[in-house]
MDTraj code that builds the backbone (N, CA, C; nanometers):
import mdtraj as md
import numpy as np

residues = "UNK UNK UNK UNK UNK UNK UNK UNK UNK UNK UNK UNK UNK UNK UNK UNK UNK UNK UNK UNK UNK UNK UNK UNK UNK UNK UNK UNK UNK UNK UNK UNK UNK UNK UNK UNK UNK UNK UNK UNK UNK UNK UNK UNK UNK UNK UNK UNK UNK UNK UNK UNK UNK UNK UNK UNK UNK UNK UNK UNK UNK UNK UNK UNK UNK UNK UNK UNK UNK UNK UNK UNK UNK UNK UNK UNK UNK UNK UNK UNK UNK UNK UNK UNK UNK UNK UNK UNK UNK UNK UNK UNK UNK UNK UNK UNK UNK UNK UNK UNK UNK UNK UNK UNK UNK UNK UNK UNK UNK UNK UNK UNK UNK UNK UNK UNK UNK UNK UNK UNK UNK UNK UNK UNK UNK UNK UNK UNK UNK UNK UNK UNK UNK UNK UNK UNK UNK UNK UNK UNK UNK UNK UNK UNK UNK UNK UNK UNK UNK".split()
xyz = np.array([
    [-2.8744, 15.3952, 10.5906],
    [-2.8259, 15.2623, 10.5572],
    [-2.7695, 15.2638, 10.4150],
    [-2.6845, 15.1553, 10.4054],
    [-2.6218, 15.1680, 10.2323],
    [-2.7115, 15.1341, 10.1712],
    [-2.7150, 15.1916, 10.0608],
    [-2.8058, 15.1287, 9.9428],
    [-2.7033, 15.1197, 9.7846],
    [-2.7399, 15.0965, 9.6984],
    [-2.7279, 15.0548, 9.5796],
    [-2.7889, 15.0362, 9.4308],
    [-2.7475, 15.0732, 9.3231],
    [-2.8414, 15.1172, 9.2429],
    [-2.8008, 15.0440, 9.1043],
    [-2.8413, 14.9645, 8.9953],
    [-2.7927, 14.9698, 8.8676],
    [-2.8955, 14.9451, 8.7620],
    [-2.8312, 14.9480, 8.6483],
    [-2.9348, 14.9265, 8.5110],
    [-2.9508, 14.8226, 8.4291],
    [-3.0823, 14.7787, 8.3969],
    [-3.0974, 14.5822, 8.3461],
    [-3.1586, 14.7051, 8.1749],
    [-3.1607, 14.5893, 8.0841],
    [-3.2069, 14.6534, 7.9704],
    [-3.3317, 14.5235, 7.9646],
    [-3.4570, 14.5382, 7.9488],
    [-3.5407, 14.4145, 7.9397],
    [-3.5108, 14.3770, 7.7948],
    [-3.5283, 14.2484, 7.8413],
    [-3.4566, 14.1695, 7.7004],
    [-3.5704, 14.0517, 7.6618],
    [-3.5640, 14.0419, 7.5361],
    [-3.7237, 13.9400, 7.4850],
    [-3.7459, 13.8272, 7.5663],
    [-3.6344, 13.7685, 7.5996],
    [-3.6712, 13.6344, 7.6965],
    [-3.7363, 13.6883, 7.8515],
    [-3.7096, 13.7918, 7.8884],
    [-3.7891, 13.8582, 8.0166],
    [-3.9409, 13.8891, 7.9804],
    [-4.0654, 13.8666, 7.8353],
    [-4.1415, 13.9021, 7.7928],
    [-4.2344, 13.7780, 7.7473],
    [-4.3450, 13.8047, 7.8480],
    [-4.4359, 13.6704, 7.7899],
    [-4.4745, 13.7347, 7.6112],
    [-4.6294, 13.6496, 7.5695],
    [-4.6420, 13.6769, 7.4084],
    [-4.6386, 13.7660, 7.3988],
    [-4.7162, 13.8640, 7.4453],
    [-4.7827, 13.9948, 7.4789],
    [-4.6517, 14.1353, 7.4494],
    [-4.5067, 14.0318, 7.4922],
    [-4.4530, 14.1775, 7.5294],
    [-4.4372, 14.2412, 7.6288],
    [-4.4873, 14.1786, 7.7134],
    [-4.4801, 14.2427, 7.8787],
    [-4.3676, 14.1864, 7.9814],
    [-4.3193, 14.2325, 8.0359],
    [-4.2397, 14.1081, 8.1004],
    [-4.3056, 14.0167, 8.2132],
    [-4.2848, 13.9275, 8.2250],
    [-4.3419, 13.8231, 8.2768],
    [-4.2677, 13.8362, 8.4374],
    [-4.3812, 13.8300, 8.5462],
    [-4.3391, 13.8463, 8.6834],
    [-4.2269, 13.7898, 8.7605],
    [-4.2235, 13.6462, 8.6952],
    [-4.1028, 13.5882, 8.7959],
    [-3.9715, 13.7194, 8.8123],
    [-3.9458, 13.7688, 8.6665],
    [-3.8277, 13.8450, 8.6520],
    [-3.8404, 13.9391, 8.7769],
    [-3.8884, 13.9833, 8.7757],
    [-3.8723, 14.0881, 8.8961],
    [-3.8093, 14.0380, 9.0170],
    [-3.8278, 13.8950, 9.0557],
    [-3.7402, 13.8221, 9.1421],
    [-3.6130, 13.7993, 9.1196],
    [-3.5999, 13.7742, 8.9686],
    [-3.4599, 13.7163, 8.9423],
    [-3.3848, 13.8113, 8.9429],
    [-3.4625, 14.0021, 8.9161],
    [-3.3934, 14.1107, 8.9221],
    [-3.3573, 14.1588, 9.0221],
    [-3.4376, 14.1285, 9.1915],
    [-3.4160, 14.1442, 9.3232],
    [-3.2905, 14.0331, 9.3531],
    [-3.3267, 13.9057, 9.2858],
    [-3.1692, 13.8493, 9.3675],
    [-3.0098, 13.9125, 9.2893],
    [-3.0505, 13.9473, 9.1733],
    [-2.9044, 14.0016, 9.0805],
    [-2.8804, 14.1026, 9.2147],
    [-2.9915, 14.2411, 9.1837],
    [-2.9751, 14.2929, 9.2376],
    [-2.9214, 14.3086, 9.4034],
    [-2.9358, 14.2389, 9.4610],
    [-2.8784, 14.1387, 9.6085],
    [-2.7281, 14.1073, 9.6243],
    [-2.7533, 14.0476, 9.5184],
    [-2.5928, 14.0348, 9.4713],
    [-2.4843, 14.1519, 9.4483],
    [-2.5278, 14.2509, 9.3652],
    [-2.5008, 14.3672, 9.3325],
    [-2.4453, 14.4428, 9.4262],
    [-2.5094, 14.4673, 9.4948],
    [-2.5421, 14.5036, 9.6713],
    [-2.4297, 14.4882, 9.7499],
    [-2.4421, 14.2894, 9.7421],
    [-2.3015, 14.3184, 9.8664],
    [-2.1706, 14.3223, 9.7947],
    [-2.1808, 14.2799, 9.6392],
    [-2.0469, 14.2923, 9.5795],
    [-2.0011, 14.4988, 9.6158],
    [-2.0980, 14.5645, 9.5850],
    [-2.1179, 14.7433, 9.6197],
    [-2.0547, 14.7498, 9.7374],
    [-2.0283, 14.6630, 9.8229],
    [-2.0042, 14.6828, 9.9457],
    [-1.8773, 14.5926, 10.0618],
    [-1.8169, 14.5333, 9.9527],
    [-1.7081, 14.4781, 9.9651],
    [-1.7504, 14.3459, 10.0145],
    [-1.8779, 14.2735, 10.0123],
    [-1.9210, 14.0986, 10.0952],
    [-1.9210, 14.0403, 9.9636],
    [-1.8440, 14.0605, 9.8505],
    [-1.9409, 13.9354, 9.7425],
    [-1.9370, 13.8161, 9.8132],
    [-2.0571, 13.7558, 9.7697],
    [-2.0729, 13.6278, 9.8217],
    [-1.9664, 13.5299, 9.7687],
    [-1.9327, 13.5152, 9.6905],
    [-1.8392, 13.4313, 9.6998],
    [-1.7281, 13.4445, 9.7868],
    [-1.6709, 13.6062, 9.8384],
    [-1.6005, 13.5851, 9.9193],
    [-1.6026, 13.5614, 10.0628],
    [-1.7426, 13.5867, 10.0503],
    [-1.7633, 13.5779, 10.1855],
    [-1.7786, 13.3945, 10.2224],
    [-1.8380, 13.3210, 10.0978],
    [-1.7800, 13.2009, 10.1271],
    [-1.7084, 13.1418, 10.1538],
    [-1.6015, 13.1957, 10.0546],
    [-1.4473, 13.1372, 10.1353],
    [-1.3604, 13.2003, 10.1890],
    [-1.3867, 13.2852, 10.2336],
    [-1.3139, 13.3796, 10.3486],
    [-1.3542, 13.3323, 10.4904],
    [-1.5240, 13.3213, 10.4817],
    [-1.5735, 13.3246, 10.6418],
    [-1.6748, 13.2295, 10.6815],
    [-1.6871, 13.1211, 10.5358],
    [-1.7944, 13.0608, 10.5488],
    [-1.9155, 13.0682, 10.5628],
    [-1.9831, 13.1942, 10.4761],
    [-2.1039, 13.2434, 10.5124],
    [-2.1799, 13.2130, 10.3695],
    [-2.2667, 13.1522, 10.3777],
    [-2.4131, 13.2122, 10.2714],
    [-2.4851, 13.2692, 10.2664],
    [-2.5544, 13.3041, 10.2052],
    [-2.6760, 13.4202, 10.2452],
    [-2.7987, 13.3545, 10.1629],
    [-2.8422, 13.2541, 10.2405],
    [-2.9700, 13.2171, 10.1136],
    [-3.0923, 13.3037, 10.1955],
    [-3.1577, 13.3040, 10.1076],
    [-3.3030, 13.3887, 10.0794],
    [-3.3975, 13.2973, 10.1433],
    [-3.4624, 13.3464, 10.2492],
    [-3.5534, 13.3080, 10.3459],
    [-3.7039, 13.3962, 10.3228],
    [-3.7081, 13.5038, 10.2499],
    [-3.8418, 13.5582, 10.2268],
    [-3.8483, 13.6336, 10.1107],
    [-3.9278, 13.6802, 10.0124],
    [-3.9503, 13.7661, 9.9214],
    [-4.0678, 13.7903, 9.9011],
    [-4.1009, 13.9252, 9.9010],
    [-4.2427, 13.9763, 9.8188],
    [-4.2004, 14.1030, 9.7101],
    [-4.2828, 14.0853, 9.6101],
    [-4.2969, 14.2250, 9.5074],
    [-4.4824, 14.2694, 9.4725],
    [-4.4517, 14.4153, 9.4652],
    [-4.5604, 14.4593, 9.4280],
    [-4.5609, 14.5216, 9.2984],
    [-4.6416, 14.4828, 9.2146],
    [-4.6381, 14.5529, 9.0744],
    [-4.7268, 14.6092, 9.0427],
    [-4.6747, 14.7473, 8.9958],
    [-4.7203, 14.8568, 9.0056],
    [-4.7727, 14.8838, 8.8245],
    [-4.6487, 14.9143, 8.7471],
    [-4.6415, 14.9516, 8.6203],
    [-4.6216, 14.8390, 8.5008],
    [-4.6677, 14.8078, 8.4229],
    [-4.5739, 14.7436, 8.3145],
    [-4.5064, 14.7882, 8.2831],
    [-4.3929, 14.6562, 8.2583],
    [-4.2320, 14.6785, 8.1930],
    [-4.2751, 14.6137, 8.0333],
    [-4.1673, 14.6688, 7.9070],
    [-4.2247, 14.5769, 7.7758],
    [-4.0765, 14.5908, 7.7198],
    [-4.0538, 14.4858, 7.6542],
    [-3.9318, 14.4617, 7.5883],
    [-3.8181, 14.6148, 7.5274],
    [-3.7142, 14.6033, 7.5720],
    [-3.6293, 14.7084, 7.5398],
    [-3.6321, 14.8305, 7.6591],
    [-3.7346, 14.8024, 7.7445],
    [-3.7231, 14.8859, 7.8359],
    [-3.5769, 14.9421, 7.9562],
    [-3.5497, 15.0178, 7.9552],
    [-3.4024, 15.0524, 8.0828],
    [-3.4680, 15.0644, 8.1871],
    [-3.4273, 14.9682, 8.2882],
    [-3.5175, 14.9692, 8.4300],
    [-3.3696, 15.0022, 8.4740],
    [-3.4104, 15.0715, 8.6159],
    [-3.3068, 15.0803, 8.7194],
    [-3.3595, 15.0500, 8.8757],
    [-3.2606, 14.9556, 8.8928],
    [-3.3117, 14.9267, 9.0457],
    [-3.2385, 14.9491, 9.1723],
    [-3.3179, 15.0078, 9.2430],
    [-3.2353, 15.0496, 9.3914],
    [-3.2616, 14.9165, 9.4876],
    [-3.1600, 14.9431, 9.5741],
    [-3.1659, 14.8571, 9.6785],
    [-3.0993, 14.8897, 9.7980],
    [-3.1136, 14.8899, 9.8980],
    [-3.1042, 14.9461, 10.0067],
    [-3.1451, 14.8598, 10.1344],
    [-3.0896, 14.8848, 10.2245],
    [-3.0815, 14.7940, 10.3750],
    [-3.2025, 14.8773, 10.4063],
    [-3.2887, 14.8167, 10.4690],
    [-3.4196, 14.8538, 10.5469],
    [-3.4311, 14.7790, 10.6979],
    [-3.3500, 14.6913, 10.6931],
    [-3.3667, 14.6108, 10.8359],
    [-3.2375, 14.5449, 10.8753],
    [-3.1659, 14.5641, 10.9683],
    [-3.1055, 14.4424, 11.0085],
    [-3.1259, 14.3708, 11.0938],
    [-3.1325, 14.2506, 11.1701],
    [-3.1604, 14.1812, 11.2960],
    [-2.9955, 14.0901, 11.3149],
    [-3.0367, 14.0424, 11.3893],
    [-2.8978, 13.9801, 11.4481],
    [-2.8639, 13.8442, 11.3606],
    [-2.9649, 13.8064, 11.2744],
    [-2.9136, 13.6691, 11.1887],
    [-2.9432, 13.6491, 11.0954],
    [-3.0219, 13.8150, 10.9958],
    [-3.0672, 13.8251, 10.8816],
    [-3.0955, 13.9963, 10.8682],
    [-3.0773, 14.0099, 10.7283],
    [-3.0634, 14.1253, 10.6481],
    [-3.2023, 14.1664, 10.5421],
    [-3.2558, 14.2385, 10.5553],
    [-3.3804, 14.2550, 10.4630],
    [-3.3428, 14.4166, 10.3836],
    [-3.3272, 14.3550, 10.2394],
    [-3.3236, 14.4357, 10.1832],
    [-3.4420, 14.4675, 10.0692],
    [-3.4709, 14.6317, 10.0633],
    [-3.5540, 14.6779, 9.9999],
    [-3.5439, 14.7065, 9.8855],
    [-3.6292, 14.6183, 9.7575],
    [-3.5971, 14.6825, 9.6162],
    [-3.6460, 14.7943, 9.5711],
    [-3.6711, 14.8591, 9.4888],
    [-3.7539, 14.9592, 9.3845],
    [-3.7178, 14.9221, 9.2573],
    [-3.7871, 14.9148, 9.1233],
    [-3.7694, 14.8919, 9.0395],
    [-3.8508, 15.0621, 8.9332],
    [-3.7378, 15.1081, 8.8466],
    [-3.7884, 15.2045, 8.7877],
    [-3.7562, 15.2237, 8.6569],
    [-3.8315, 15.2703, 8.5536],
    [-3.8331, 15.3241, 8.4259],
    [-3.8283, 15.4552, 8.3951],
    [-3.6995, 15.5086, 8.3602],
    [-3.7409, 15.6398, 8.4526],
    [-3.7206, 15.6866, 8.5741],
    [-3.8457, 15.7893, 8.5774],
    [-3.8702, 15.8266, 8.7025],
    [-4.0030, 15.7560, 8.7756],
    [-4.0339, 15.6537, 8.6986],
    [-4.1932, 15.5798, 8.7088],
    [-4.1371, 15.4584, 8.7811],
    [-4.2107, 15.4196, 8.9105],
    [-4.2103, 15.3349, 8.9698],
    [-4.2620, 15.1977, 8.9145],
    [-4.1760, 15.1292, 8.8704],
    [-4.2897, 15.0001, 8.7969],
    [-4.3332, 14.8484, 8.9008],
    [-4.2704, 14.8699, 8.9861],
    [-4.2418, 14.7485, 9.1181],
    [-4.1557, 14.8025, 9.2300],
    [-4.2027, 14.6954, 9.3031],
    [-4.0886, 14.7045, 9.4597],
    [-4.1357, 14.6030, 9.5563],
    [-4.0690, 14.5479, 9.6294],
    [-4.0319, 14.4946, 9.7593],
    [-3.9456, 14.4316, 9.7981],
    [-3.9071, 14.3446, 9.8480],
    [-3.8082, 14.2874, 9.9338],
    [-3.7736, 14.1750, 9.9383],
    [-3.6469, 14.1522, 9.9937],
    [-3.6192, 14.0068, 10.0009],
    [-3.5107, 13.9752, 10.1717],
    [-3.5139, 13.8823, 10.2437],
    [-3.5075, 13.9130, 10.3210],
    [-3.3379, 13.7439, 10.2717],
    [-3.2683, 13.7930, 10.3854],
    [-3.1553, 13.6738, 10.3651],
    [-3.0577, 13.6193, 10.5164],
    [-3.0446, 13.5026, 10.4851],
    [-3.0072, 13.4818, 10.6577],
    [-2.8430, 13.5122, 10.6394],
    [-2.8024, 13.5361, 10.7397],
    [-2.6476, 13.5541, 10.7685],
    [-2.6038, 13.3821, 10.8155],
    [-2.5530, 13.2859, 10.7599],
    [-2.5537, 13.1493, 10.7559],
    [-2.4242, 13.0850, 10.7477],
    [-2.3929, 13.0214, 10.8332],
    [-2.2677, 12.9587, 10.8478],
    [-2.2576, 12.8122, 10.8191],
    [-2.1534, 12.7581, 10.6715],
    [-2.1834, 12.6711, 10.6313],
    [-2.0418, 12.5632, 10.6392],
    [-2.0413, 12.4754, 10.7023],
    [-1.9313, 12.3978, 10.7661],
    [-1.9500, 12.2813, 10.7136],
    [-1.8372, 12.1796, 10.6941],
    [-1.8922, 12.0240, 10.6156],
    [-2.0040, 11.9387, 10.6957],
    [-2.0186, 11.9723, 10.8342],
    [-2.1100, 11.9089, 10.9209],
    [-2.2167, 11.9937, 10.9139],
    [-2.2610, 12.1127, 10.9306],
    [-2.4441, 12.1724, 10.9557],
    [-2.4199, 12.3025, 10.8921],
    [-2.5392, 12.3562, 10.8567],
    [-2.5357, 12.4577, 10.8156],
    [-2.6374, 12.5267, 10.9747],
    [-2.5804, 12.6734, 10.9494],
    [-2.6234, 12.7402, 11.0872],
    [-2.6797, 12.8889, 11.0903],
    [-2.7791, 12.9488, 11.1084],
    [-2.7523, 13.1003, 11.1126],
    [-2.6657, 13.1355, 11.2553],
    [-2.5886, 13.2325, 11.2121],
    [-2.5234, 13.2954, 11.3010],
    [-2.5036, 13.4359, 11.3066],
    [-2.4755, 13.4875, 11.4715],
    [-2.4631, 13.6562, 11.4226],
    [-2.4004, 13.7252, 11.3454],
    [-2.4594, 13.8039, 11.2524],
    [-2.3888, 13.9260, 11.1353],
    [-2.2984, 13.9746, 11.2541],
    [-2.1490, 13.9392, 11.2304],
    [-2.0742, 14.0381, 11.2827],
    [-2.0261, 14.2238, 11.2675],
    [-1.9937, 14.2598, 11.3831],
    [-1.9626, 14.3766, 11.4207],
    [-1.9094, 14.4370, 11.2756],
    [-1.8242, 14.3892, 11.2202],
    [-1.7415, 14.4141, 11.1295],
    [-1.8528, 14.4808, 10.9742],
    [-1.9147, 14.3348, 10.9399],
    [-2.0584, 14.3775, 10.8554],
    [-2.1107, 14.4308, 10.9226],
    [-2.1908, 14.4678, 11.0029],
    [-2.3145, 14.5761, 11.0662],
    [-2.2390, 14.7204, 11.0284],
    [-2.0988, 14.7549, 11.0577],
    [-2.0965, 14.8973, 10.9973],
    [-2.0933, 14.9030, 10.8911],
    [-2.0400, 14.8002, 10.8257],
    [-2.0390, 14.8344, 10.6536],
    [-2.1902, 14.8185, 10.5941],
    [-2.2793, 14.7285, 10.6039],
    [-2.4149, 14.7355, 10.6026],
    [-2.4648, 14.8921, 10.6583],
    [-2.4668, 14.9572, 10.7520],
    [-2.5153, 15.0922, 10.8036],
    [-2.4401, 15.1863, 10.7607],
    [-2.3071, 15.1782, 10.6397],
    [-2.2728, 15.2840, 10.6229],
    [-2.3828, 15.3701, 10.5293],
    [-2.3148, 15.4966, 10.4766],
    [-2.3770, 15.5958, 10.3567],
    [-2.3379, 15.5320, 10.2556],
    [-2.4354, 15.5910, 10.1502],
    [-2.3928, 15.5812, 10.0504],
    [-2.2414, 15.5839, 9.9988],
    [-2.2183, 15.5031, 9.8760],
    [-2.0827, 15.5102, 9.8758],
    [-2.0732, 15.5086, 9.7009],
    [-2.0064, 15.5986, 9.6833],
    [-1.9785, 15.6269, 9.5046],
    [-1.8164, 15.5909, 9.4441],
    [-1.7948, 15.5788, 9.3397],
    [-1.7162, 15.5277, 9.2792],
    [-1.6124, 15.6779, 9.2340],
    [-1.4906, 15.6678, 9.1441],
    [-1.4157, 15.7744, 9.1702],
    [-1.4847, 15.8683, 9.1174],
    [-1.5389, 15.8228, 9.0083],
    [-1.6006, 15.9495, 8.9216],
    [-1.7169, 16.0312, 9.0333],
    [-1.7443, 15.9819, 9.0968],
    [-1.8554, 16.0391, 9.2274],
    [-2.0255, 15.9755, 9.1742],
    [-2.0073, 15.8879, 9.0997],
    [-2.1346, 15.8154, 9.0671],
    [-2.1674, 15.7098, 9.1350],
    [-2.2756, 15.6402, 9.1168],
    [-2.3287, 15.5210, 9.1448],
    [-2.2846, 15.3965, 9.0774],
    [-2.2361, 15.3163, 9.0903],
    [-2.1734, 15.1771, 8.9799],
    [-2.2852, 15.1598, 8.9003],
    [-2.2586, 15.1417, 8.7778],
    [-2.3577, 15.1161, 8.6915],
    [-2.3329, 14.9490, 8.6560],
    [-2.4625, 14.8454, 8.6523],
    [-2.3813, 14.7225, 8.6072],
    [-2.5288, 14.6507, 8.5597],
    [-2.5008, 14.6137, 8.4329],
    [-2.5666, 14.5331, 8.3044],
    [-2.5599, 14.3687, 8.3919],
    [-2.6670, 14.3011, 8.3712],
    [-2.7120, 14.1710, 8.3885],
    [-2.7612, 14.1067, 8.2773],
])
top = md.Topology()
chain = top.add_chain()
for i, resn in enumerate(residues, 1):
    res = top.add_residue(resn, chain, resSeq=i)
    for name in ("N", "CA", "C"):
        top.add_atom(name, md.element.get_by_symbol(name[0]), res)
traj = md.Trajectory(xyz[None], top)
């Protein structure tokens, strides 16, 4: 399945008193990261808004924390398709320092069709399902996109 990878620098407002970063972030770093993802893969959401009328809001999330993160830290986070179903996408985070695992899990998102009358899930078309199941995919230099939040 495709996956996706980039680099956040923790920054003081991500850090309760202590210096540590404070948990919500790890969410706010799974939805960047989400984002990241399908822009990696030609769906940014915005275009997919006004191209096809689709949203993708977030219907589930869990994280597990593993390591502390502390101010100035370079995290890098992967993300990767772990599931598809016919009217939602669950993608898998990792969060790392290093080579040190500091967090991970998931967030799951509906494939959603949004019209001036109802909003709807509807089937991920044919079209996304291969681009979602492709390989990995690198940039000219033969790397991974690197991208600051």
């Amino acid at each position: 399945m495709r996956s996706n990878e980039f680099q956040v620098i923790v920054n003081w407002g991500d850090t309760d008193k202590a210096g540590i970063v404070y948990y919500p972030n790890y969410f706010k770093w799974f939805d960047i990261a989400g984002h990241q993802f399908f822009r990696s893969c030609g769906l940014s959401p915005n275009t997919l808004e006004e191209e096809r009328q689709i949203i993708l809001p977030m219907l589930d999330a869990r994280c597990s924390f593993e390591k502390t993160l502390l101010y100035d830290d370079i995290i890098t986070i992967k993300t990767q398709v772990e599931e598809i179903k016919t009217k939602t996408i669950k993608l898998r985070h990792e969060v790392y320092r290093g080579e040190t695992r500091t967090g991970h899990g998931y967030e799951i998102r509906g494939w959603v069709k949004q019209t001036p009358t109802e909003i709807k899930a509807v089937p991920i078309p044919d079209d996304v399902l291969a681009i979602l199941k492709e390989g990995l995919h690198t940039n000219e230099s033969g790397k991974r996109p690197l991208f600051n939040a």
